[in-house]
C-alpha positions as CSV (number, residue, x, y, z in Angstrom):
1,X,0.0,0.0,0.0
2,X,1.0,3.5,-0.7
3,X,0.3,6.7,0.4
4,X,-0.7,10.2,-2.2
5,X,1.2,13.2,-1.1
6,X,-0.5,15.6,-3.4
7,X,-3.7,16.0,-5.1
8,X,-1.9,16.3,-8.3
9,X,-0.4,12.6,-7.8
10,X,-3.8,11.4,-7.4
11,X,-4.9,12.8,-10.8
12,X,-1.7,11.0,-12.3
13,X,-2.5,8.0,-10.9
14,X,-6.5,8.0,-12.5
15,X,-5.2,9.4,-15.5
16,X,-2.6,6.7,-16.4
17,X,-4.8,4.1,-15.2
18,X,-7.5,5.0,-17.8
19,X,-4.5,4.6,-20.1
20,X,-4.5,0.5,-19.4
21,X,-8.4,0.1,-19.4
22,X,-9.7,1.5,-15.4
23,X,-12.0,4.2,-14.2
24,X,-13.8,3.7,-17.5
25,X,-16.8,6.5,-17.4
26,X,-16.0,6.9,-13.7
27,X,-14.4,11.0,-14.1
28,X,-17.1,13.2,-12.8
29,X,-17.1,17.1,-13.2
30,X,-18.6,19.2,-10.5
31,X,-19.9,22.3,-12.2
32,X,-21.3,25.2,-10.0
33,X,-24.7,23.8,-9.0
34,X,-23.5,20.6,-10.6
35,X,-26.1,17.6,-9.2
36,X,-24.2,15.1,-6.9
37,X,-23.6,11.3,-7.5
38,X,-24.5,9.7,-6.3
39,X,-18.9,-12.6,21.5
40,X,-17.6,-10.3,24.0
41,X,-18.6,-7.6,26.3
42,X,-19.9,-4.3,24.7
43,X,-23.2,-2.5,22.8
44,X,-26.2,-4.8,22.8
45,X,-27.5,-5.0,19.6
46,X,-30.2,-2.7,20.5
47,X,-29.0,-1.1,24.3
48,X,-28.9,-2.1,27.2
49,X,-32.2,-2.7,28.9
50,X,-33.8,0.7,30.3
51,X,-36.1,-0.9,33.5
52,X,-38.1,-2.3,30.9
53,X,-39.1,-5.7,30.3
54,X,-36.8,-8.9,30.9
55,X,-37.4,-10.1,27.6
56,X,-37.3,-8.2,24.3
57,X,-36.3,-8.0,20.6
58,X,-33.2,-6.4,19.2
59,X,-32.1,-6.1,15.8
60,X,-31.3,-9.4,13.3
61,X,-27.2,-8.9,13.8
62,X,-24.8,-11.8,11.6
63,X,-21.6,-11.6,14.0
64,X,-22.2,-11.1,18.4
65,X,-20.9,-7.8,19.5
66,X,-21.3,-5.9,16.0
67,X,-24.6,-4.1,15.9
68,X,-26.2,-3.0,13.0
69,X,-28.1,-0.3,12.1
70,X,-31.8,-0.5,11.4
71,X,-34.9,1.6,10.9
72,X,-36.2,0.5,14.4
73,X,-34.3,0.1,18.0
74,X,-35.6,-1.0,21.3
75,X,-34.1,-1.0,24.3
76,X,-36.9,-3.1,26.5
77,X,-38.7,0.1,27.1
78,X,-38.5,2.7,24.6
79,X,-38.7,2.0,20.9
80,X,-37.3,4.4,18.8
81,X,-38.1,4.2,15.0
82,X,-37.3,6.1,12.1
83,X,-39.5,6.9,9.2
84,X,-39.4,9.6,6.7
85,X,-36.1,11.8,8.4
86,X,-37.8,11.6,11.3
87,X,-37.1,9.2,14.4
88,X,-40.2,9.2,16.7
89,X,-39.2,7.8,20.7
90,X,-42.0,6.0,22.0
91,X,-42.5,5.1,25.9
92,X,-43.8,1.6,25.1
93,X,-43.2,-0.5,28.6
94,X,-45.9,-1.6,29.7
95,X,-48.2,-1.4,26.3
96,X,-51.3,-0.5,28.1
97,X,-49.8,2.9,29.0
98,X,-47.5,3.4,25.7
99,X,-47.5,6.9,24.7
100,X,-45.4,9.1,22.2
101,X,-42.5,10.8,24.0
102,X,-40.4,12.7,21.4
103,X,-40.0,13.6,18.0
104,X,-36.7,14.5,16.2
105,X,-36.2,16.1,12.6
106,X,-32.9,14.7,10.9
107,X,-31.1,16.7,8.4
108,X,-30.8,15.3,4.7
109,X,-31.8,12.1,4.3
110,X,-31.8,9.8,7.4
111,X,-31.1,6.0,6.9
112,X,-30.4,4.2,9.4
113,X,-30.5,4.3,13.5
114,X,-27.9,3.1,16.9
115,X,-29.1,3.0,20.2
116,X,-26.1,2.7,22.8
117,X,-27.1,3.7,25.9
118,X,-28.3,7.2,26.5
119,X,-27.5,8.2,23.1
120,X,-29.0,7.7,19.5
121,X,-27.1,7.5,16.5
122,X,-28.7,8.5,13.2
123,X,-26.8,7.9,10.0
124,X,-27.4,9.4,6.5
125,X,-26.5,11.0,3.7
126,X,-27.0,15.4,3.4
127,X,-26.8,17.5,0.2
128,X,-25.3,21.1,0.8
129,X,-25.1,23.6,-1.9
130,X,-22.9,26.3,-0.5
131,X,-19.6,24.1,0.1
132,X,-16.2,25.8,-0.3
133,X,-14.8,25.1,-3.3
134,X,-11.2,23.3,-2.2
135,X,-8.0,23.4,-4.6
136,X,-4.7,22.2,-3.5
137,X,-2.4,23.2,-1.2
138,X,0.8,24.7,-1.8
139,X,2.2,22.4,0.6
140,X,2.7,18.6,0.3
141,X,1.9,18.3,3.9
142,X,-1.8,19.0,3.7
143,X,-3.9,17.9,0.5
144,X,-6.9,20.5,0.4
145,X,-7.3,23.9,1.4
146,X,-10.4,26.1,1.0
147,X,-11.3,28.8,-1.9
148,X,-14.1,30.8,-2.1
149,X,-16.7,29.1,-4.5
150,X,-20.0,27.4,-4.9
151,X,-20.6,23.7,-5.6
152,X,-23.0,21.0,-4.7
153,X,-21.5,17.5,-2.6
154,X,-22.9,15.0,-1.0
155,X,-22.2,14.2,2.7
156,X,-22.5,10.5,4.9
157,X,-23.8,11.9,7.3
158,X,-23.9,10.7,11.6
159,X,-25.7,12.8,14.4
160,X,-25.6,11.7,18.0
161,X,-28.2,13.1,20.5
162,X,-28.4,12.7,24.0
163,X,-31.6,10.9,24.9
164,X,-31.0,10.8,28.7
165,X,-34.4,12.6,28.4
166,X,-36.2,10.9,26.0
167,X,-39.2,13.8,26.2
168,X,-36.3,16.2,25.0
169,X,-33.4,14.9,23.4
170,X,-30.6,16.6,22.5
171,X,-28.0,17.4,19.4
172,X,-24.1,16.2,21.2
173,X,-22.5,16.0,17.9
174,X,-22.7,15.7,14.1
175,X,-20.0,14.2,12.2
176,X,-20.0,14.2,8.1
177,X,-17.8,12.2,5.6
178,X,-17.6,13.4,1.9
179,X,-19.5,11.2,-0.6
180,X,-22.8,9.0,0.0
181,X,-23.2,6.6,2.7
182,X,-22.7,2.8,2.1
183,X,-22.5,1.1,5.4
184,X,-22.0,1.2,9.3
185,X,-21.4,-1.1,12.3
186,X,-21.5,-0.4,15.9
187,X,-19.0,-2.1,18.1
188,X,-18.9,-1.2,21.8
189,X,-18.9,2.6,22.1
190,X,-17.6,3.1,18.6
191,X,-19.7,3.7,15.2
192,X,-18.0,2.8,11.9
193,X,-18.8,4.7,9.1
194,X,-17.8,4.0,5.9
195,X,-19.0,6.4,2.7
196,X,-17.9,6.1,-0.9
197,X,-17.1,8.8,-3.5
198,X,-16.0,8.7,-7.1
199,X,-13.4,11.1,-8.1
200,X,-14.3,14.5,-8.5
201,X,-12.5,17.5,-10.5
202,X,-13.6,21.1,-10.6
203,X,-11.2,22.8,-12.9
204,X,-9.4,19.9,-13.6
205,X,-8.6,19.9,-9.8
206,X,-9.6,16.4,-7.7
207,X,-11.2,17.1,-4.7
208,X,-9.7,15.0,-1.8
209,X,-12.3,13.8,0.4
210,X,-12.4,15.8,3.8
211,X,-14.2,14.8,7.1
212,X,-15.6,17.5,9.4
213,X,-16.5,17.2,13.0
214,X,-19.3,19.7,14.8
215,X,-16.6,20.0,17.4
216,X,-14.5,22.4,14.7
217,X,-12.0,19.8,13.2
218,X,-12.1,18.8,9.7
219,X,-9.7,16.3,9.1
220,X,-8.0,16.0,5.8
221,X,-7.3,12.1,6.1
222,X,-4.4,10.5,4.1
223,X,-5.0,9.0,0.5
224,X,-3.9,5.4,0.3
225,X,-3.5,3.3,-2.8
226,X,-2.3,0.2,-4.5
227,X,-0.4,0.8,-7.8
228,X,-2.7,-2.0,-9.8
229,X,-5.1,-1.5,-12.5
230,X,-9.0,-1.5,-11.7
231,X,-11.7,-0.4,-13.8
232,X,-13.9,1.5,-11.4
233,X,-12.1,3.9,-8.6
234,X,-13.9,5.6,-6.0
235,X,-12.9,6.7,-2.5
236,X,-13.6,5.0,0.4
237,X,-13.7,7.0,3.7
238,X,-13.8,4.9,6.8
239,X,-14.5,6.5,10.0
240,X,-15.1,6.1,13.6
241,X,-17.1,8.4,16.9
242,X,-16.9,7.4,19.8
243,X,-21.2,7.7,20.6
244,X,-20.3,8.4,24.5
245,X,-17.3,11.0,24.2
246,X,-17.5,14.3,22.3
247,X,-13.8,14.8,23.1
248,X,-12.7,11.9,21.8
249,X,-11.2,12.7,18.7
250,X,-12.8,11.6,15.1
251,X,-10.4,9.0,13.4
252,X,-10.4,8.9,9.5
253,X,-8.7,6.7,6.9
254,X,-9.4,7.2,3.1
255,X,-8.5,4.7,0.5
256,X,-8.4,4.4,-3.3
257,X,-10.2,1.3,-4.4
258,X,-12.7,-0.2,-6.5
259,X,-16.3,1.0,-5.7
260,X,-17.1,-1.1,-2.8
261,X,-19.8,-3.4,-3.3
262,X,-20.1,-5.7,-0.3
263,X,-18.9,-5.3,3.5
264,X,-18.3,-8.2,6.2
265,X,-17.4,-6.5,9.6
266,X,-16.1,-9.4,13.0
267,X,-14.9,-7.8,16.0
268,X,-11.5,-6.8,15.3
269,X,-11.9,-6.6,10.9
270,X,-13.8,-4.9,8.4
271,X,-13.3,-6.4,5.3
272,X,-14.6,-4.5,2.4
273,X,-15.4,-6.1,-1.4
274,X,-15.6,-5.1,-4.9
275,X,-16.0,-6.8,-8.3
276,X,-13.0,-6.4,-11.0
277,X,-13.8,-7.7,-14.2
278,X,-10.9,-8.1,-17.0
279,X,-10.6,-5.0,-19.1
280,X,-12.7,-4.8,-21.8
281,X,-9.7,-4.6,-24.6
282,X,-7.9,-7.7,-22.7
283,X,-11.1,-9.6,-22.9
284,X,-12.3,-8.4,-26.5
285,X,-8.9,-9.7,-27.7
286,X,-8.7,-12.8,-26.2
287,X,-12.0,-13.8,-27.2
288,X,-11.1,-13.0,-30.8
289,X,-7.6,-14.9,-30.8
290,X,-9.3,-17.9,-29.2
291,X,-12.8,-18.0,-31.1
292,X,-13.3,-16.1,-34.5
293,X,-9.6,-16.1,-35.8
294,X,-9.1,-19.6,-36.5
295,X,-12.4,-20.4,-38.3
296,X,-11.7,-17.4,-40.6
297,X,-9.2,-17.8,-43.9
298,X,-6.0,-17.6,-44.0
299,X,-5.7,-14.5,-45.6
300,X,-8.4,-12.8,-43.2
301,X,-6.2,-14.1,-40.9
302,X,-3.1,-12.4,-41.8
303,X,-4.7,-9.2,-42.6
304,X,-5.8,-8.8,-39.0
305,X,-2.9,-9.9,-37.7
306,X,-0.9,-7.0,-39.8
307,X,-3.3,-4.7,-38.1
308,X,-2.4,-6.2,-34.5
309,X,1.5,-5.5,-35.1
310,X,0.7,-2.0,-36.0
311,X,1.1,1.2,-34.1
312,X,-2.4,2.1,-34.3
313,X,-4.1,3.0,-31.0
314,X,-5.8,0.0,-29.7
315,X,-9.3,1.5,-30.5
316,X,-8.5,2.1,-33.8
317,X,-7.1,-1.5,-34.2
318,X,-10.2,-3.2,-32.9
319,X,-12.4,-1.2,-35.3
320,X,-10.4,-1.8,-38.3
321,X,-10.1,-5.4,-37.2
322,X,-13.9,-5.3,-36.8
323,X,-14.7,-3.8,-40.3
324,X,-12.3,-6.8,-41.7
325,X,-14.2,-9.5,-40.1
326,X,-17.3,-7.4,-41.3
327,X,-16.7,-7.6,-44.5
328,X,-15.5,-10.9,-44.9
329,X,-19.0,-12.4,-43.2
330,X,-21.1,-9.9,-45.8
331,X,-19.3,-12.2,-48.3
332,X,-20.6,-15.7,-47.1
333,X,-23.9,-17.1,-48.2
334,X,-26.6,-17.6,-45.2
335,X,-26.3,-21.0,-44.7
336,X,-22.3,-20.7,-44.1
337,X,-22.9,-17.4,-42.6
338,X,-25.1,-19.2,-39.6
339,X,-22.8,-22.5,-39.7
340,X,-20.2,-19.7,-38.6
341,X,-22.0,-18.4,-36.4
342,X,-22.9,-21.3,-34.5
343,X,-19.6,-22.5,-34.3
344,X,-18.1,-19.6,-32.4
345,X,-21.0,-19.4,-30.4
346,X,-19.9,-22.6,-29.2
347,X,-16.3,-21.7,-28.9
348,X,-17.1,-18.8,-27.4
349,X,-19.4,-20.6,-24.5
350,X,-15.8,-23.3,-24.2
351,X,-13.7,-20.4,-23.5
352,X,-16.2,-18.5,-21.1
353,X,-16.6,-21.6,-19.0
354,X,-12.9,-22.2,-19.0
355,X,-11.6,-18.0,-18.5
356,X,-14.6,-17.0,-16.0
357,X,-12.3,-17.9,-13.1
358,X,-10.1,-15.5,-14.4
359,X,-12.1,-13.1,-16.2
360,X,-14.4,-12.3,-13.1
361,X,-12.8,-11.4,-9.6
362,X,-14.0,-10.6,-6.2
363,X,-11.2,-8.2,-4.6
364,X,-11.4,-8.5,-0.4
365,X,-9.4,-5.7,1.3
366,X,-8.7,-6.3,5.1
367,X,-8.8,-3.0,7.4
368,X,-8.3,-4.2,11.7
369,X,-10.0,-1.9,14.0
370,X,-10.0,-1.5,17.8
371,X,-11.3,0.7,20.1
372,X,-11.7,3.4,17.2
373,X,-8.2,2.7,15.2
374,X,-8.2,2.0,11.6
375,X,-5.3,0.1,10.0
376,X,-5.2,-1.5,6.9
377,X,-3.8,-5.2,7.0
378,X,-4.1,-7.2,3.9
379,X,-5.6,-6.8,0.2
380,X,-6.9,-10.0,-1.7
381,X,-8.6,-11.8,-4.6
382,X,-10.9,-14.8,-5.3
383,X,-12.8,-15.9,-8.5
384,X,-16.4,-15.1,-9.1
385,X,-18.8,-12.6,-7.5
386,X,-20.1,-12.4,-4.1
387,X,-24.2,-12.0,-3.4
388,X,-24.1,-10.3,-0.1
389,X,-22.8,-9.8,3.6
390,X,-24.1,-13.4,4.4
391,X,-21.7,-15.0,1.8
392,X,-19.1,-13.4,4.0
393,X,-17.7,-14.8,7.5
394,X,-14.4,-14.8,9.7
395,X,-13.2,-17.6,12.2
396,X,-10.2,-18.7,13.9
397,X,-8.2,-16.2,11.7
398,X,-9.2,-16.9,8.2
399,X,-11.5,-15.4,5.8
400,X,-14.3,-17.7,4.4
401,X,-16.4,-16.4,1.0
402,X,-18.9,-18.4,-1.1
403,X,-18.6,-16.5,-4.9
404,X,-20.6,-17.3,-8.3
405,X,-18.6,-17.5,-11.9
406,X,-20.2,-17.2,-15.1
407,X,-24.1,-16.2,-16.1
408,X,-27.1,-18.6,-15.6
409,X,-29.0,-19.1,-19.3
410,X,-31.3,-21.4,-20.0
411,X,-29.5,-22.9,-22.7
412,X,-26.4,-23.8,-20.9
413,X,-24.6,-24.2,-17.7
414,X,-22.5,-21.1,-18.3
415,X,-22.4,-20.4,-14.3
416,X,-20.8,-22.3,-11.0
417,X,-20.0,-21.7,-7.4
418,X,-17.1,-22.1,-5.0
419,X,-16.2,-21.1,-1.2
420,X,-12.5,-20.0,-0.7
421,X,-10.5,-19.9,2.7
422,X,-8.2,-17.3,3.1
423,X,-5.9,-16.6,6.1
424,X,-5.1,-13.5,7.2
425,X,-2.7,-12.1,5.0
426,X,-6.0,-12.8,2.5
427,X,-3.7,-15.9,0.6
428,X,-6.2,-18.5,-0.4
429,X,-6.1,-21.7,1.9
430,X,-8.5,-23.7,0.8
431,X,-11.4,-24.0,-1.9
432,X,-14.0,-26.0,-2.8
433,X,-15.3,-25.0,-6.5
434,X,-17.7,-25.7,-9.2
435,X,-21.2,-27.0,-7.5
436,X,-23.9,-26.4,-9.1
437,X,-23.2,-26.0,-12.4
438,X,-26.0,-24.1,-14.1
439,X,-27.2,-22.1,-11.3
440,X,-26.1,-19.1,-8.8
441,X,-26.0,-18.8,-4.8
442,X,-29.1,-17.8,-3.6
443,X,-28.3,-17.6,0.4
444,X,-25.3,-18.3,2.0
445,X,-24.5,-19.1,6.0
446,X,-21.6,-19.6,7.5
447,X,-21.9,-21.6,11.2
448,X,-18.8,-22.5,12.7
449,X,-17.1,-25.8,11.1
450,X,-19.8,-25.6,8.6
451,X,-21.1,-23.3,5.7
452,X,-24.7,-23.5,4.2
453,X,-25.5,-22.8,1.0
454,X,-28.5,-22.5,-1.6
455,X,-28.6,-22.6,-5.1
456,X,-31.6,-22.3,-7.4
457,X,-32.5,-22.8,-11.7
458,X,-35.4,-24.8,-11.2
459,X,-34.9,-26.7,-8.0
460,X,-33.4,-25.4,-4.3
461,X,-30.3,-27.5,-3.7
462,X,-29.3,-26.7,-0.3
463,X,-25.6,-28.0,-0.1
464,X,-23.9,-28.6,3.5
465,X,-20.0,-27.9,3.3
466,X,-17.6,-29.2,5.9
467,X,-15.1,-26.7,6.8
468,X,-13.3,-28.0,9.9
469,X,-9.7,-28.1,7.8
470,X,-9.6,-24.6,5.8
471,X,-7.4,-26.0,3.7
472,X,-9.6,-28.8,2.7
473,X,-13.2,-27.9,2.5
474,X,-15.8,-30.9,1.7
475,X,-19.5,-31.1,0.9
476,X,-20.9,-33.1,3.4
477,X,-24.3,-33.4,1.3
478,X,-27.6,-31.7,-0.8
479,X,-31.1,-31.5,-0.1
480,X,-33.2,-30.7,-3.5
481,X,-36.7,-29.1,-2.5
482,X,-38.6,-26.9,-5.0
483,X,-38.4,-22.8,-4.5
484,X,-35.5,-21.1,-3.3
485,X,-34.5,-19.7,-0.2
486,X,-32.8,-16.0,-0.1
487,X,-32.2,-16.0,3.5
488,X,-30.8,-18.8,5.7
489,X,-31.3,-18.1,9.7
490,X,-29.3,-20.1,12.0
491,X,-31.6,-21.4,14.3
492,X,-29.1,-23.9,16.2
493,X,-25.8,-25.7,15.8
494,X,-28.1,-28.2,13.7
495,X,-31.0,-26.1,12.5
496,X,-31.3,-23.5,9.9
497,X,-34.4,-21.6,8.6
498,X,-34.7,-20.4,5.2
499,X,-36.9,-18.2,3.6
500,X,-37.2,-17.3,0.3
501,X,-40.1,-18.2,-2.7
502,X,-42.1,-21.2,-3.4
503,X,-41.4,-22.1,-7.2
504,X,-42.7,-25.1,-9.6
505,X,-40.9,-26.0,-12.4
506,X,-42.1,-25.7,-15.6
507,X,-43.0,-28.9,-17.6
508,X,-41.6,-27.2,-20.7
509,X,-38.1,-24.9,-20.3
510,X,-34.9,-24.8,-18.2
511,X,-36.7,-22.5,-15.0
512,X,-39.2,-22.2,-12.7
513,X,-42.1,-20.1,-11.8
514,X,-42.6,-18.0,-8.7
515,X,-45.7,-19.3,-6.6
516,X,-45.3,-17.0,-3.3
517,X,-43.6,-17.3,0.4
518,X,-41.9,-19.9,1.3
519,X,-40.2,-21.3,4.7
520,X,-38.2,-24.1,5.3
């Protein structure tokens, strides 16, 4: 990992990287009034119970000891409940006597809620259109200063009031991260927030993403980066408040990655997920070398290979290339014209099946917190795509992910899905790969030793992998039921619920049609 020192080395970087095929469509222009883009001790999942009663719900949380933020909290006396930007407190111990307390008006566009302790914790996103505009400064040390100007950015947004009395809370503190909210976790007294942003320019200048604190600090975090190709850059701001102390100081980390996609937080690691696809001129060729060349003549052949070795520009290479092919398949009759056809259809499905391991990536960066500190540990990769949080687990040290290759079609088995074991420098342990050809994960669960998956085309296998050695997964068995379920809940060690659709499989065709709720 390395570290930006100026804005104008952060421009350098995006602009030689769309050079070699990244940040493809991903350079955005602010314009005045331009619109914007887009198990330990700690925090219950809720809080901890207010004299209210013994027994009550909290929120549906995948790891012990990391909260997660909802549109509803309760404490065992007082639910609070956003709706609109506006989080309603309601006194609702005992229910014969439950009565409206307090009702709070959020800034922007409220998402999300914590409860920890006497404080709530709303998180967001808010749109201001009388920012400072920020160009660089003339020293290395610090990346942005402000400029007189007008623009319009988008905030993450995280207020903290003081709810000691709940008939009148209280603004303690307000906390903003430049770019748009994407996820948060709650782990003792501390709130992770993480926001995303794609790069920015306003007179050809980036604009470094800042984080500014009520309490009259805006921080101008370090840039951090890896010097590999992507396709799609965006900063990621990852921040932590303490929700108890308004002295504590805000800390900020920023980092230069793909857009993230998917998030997995345990205890001590956030671990945050993108998709990199092969660039599209790497692919395109290829594709072309593998499939098309080698059904066409031999001297269509050498014609496109005399365009390869010149010093055209890439583009103009592929279209020439393209206008040979072109006019070498306006020449064939119809019948050889769809005997072609066919064929690299076929080729091309061969070659798709046999790169999409390659071709499709899931990149896993590994950032340790504690108490409020943010380090960066370990960047990684695995084949395929990953569906969601619940694909996602840590234990005893390593990483586990379940990922999907390839595209489900009725016509073929294009599509197949693996779990990978990673330790924690994010090197892959262990795999087990291709089940289900055909089809994609549905729902994934890890538990412990074991990991839980469902698959779906026209039937729900639910597949039961062994995972006591990381370094050799196995499937311990299948259970084929019709429907699908998109949610597995772990009910017990042995026991896991799943919820998802009902489906019957049509007599005729590859698929299966929706009939309505299912449980299982």
């Amino acid at each position: 990992m390395k570290k930006f020192s100026t804005p104008e080395e952060i421009a350098s970087f995006l602009k030689e990287k769309e050079k070699t095929g990244g940040q493809r469509g991903y350079r955005i222009t602010i314009d005045m009034a331009a619109a914007p883009m887009l198990e330990k001790a700690g925090a219950q999942s809720a809080s901890e119970s207010v004299n209210g009663a013994a027994d009550f719900s909290t929120t549906n949380i995948q790891v012990a000891g990391v909260d997660e933020a909802d549109i509803v909290k309760n404490d065992g006396r007082y639910i609070y409940q956003l709706a609109g930007n506006t989080v309603s407190i309601v006194d609702a111990y005992p229910a014969e006597s439950a009565k409206l307390l307090s009702q709070i008006e959020i800034e922007g566009d409220a998402q999300e809620i914590f409860i920890n302790r006497e404080r709530l914790i709303v998180l967001g996103n808010k749109y201001d259109e009388t920012l400072e505009k920020r160009l660089p400064s003339p020293t290395a040390s610090e990346l942005v200063e402000p400029y007189p100007g007008r623009m319009n950015r988008e905030y993450a947004s995280l207020f903290i009031y003081n709810i000691e009395d709940r008939e009148a809370p209280a603004l303690l503190r307000s906390v903003a991260l430049d770019g748009y909210y994407f996820d948060s976790r709650m782990i003792g007294d501390y709130v992770y927030i993480i926001a995303n942003e794609y790069p920015r320019y306003y007179d050809d200048v980036i604009v470094v993403p800042e984080v500014s604190d009520s309490e009259g600090i805006n921080l101008k975090p370090d840039v951090y980066y890896f010097d590999e190709p992507d396709y799609s850059y965006s900063f990621t701001t990852i921040a932590s408040v303490n929700a108890q102390s308004t002295e504590d100081p805000v800390e900020a980390k920023v980092y230069l990655l793909g857009s993230a996609q998917n998030m997995f937080v345990s205890q001590k690691n956030v671990y945050i997920t993108y998709q990199r696809m092969m660039p599209e001129p790497v692919l395109y060729e290829r594709a072309f070398d593998t499939v098309l060349q080698p059904l066409v003549p031999i001297y269509v052949s050498a014609e496109i290979n005399r365009i390869k070795d010149s010093d055209l520009a890439e583009a103009e290479k592929q279209r020439k290339i393209e206008r040979v092919v072109g006019k070498y398949f306006d020449a064939l009759t119809d019948s050889d014209r769809q005997r072609l056809e066919e064929l690299s259809g076929r080729r091309f499905e061969k070659l798709e099946r046999e790169q999409s391991k390659k071709t499709e990536k899931t990149v896993v960066h590994k950032i340790a917190i504690a108490d409020g500190s943010i380090e960066y540990k370990a960047g990684g990769s695995v084949p395929g795509r990953v569906l969601n949080q619940f694909s996602m687990d840590e234990y005893n040290g390593y990483f586990r992910i379940a990922t999907t290759t390839g595209q489900v079609s009725r016509g073929g088995g294009l599509s197949a899905n693996h779990i990978y074991i990673l330790d924690g420098a994010l090197e892959i342990q262990g795999a087990l790969e291709d089940l289900a050809p055909g089809e994609r994960i549905y729902s994934a669960r890890f538990m412990g030793k074991r990991a839980y998956l469902v698959t779906f085309k026209k039937v729900d296998p639910l597949f039961v992998i062994d995972l006591a050695d990381p370094k050799k997964p196995r499937l311990l068995g299948k259970l084929k039921i019709p429907g699908y379920s998109d949610y597995l809940h772990p009910y017990d060690e042995n026991h896991v619920i799943g919820l998802g659709k009902e489906a019957a499989p049509a007599e005729n065709g590859d698929f299966a049609w929706y009939q309505g709720l299912k449980i299982a």
